[in-house]
Phi, psi and omega in degrees: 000135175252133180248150168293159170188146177264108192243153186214124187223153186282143196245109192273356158190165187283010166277331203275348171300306186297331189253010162300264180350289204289305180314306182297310188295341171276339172290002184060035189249144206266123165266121184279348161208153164185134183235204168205138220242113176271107180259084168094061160049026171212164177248124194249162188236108161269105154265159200233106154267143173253140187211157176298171189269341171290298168334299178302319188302299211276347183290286167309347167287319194292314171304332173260005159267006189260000000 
């Protein structure tokens, strides 16, 4: 089963998109969107990664265990 998932991360300048982006696709996550966001004077890297659903599952443990 494949799950969507969202990763959103602050960005200190806008070269730093492109070496996100190349870091999710060597993790073997396929992106389905990214975009770039201005919120409150700061720039945020919004990503739609598609990942199996056992990913997603240790990917949500680890964030609510951290």
């Amino acid at each position: 089963m494949i799950t969507w998932l969202s990763l959103q991360m602050l960005c200190e300048d806008r070269g730093i998109f492109l070496e996100i982006a190349d870091f999710i696709k060597g993790l073997g996550l396929t992106i389905l969107r990214g975009v770039m966001e201005a919120r409150k004077n700061k720039i945020w890297a919004r990503f739609t990664v598609e990942v199996s659903s056992s990913v997603a599952k240790k990917i949500t443990s680890f964030a609510e265990n951290s």
